[in-house]
C-alpha positions as CSV (number, residue, x, y, z in Angstrom):
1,X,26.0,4.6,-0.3
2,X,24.3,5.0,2.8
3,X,27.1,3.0,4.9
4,X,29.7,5.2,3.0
5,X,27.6,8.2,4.1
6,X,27.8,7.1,7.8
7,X,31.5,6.5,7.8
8,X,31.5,10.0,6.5
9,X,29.5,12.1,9.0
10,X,30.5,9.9,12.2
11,X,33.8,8.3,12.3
12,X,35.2,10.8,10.1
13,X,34.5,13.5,12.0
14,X,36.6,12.8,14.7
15,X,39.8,13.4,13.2
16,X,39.4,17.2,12.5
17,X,37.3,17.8,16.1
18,X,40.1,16.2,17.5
19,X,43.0,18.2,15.8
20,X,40.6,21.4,16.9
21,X,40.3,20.1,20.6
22,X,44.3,20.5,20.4
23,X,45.0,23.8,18.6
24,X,41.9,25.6,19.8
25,X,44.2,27.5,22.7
26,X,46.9,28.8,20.1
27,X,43.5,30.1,17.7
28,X,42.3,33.4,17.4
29,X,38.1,33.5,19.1
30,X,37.6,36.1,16.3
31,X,38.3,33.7,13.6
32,X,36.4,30.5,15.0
33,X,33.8,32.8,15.7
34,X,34.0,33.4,12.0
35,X,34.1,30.4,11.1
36,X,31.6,28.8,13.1
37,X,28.7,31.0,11.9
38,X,29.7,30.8,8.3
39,X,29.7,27.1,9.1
40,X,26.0,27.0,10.6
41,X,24.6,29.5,8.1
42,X,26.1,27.4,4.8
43,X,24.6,24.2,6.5
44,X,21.4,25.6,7.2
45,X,20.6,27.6,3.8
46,X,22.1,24.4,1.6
47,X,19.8,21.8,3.2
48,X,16.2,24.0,2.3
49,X,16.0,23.2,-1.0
50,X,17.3,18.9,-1.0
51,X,14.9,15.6,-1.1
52,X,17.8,13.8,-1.2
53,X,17.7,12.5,3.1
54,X,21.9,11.8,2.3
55,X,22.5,15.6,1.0
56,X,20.2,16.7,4.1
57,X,22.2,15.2,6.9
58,X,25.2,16.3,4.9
59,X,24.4,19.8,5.4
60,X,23.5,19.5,8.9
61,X,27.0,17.9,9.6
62,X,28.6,21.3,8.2
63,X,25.9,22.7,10.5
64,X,26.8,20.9,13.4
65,X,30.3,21.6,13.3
66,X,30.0,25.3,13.1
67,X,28.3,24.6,16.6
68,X,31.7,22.5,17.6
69,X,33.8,25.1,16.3
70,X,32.7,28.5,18.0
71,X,32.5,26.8,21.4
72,X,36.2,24.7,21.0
73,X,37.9,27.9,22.4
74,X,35.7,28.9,25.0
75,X,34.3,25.1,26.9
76,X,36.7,22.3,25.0
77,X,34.6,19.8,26.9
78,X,31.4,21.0,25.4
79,X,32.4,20.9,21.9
80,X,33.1,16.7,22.5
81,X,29.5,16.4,24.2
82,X,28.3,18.1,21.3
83,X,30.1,15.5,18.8
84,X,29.0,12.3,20.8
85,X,25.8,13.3,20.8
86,X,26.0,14.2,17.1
87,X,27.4,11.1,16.1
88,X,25.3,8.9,18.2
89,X,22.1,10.2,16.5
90,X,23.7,10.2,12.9
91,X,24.8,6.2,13.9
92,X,21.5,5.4,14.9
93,X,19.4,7.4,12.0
94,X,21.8,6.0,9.8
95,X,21.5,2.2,10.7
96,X,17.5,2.7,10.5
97,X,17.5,3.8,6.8
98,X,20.1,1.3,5.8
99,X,17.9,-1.5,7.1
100,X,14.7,0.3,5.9
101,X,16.5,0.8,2.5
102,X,15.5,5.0,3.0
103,X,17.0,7.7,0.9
104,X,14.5,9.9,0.0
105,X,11.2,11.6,1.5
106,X,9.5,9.9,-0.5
107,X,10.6,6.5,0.3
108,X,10.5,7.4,4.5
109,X,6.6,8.2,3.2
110,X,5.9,4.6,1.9
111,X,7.6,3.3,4.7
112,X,5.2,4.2,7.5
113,X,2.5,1.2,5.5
114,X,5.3,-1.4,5.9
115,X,6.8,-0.5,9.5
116,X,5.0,2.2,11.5
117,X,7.3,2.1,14.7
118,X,11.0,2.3,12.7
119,X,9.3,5.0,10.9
120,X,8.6,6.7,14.3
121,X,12.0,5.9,15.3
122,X,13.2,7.4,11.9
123,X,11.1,10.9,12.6
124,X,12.1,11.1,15.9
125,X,15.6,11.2,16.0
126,X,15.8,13.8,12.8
127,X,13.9,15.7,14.9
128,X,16.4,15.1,17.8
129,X,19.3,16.1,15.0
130,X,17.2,19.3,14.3
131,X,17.7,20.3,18.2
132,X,14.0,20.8,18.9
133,X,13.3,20.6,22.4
134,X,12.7,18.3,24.4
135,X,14.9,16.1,22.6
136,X,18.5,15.0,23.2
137,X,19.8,17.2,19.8
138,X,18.6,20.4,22.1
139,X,20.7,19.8,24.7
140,X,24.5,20.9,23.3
141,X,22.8,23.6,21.8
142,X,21.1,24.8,25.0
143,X,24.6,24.3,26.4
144,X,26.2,26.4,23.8
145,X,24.1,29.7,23.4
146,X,24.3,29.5,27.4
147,X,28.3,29.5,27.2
148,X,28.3,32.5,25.1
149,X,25.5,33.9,26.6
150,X,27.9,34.2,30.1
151,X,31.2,35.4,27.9
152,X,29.1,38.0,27.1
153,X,28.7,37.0,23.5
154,X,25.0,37.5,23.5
155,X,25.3,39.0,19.3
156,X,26.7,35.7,18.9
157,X,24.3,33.8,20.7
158,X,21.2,35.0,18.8
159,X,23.0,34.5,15.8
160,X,23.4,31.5,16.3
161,X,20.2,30.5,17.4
162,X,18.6,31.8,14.7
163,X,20.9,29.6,11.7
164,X,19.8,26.8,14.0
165,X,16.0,27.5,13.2
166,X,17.2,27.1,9.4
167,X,18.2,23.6,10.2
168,X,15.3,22.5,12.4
169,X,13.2,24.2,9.3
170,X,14.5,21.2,7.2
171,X,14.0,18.6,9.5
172,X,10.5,20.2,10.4
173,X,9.7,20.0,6.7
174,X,10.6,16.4,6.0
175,X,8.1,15.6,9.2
176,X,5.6,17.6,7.8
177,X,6.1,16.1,4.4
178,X,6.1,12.6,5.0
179,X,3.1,12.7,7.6
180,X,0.5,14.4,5.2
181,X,1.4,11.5,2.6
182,X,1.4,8.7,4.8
183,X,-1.1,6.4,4.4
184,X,-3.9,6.4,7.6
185,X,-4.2,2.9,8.4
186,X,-1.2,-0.4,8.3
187,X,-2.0,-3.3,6.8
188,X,-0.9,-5.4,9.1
189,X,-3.1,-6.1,12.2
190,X,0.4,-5.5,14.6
191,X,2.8,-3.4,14.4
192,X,5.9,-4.6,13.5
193,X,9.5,-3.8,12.8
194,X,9.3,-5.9,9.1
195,X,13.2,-6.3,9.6
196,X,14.5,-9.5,10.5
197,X,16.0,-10.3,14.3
198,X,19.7,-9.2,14.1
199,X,22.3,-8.2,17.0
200,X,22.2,-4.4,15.3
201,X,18.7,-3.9,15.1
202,X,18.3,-4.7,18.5
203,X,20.6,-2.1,19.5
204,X,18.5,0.3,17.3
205,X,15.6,1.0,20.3
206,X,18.3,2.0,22.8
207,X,19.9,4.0,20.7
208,X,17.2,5.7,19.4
209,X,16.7,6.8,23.3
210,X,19.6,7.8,23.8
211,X,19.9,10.1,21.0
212,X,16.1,11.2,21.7
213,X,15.3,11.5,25.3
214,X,18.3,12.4,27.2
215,X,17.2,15.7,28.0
216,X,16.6,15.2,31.8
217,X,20.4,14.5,32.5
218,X,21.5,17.9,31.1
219,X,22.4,19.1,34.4
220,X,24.7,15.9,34.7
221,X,26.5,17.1,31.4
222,X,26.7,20.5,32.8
223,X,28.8,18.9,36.0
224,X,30.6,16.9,33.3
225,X,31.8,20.3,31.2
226,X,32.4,22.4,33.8
């Protein structure tokens, strides 16, 4: 399920951004306006009330591509930094609770006893999703509300900004969860990862920066976009 689930919000969503990236010139800005804050409001109010960690990242996809889809019209270029960055944390979240064998908050809990710096990892980069500065995930967002800020869509903006606290509230609350269960001390003298040596677990630390602490090259993207 998990793999399924990954094919699902990453690979999957490059189709439909793509066939936006070509028909967003010949589309009204009213209606992907629209559609972009019914998008981030659905994703944001569906998540509160799911354990399941599947269903959660589900609704922040629909999230996420309300972000996509009120920016396609106005900065093209953004809206495909937003979904690399999107799918580059997804990819690397996902891989970490396929090999940690994760699904609910419950089971992220129990797995802090067993490996304390995947579960770190793990917490991280949903925070990094959630777009809570000084992560990567704050970054297209920053880069968004600043776009419609300057085409004087500043309604917009807030709006905007604010469905994005219901996500982070989610994310926020599965931290909050899982760190006032977790047990207090390992049982293991060292920390380790408890996962075997494999080519795609080794990738999972540099990935896990990448989706976490890019922040410091925004100005890069900004050359990049513009």
């Amino acid at each position: 399920p998990l793999s399924s689930g990954m094919i699902l919000l990453t690979w999957q969503k490059i189709a439909p951004t793509s066939l936006l990236y070509q028909i967003s010139p010949t589309l009204n800005m009213k209606i992907l306006i629209i559609l972009g804050l019914t998008s981030t409001m659905l994703g944001g109010w569906g998540g509160l009330n799911q354990t399941h960690l599947r269903k959660i990242l589900a609704y922040s996809s629909i999230a996420h591509m309300g972000w996509m889809t009120i920016i396609a019209l106005i900065n093209p270029s953004l809206m495909l930094l937003n979904l690399l960055i999107y799918i580059i944390a997804t990819l690397t979240l996902f891989l970490m609770l396929n090999f940690a064998s994760v699904t609910k908050i419950k089971s992220l809990t129990n797995l802090w006893n067993k490996s304390t710096p995947m579960t770190m990892a793990i917490l991280l980069t949903l925070l990094s999703l959630g777009g809570l500065p000084p992560l990567t995930g704050f970054m297209p967002k920053w880069l968004i509300l600043q776009e419609l800020v300057s085409n004087n869509n500043i309604t917009i903006a807030i709006l905007m900004a604010m469905s994005a606290l219901l996500s982070l509230f989610f994310y926020m609350r599965i931290i909050y969860t899982s760190t006032l269960t977790m047990f207090p001390t390992t049982n293991n003298s060292k920390l380790q990862w408890s996962h075997p040596q494999t080519k795609t677990i080794n990738i999972i630390p540099t990935l896990t920066i990448i989706s976490s602490l890019f922040l410091p090259l925004t100005p890069m993207f900004i050359s990049l976009t513009h």
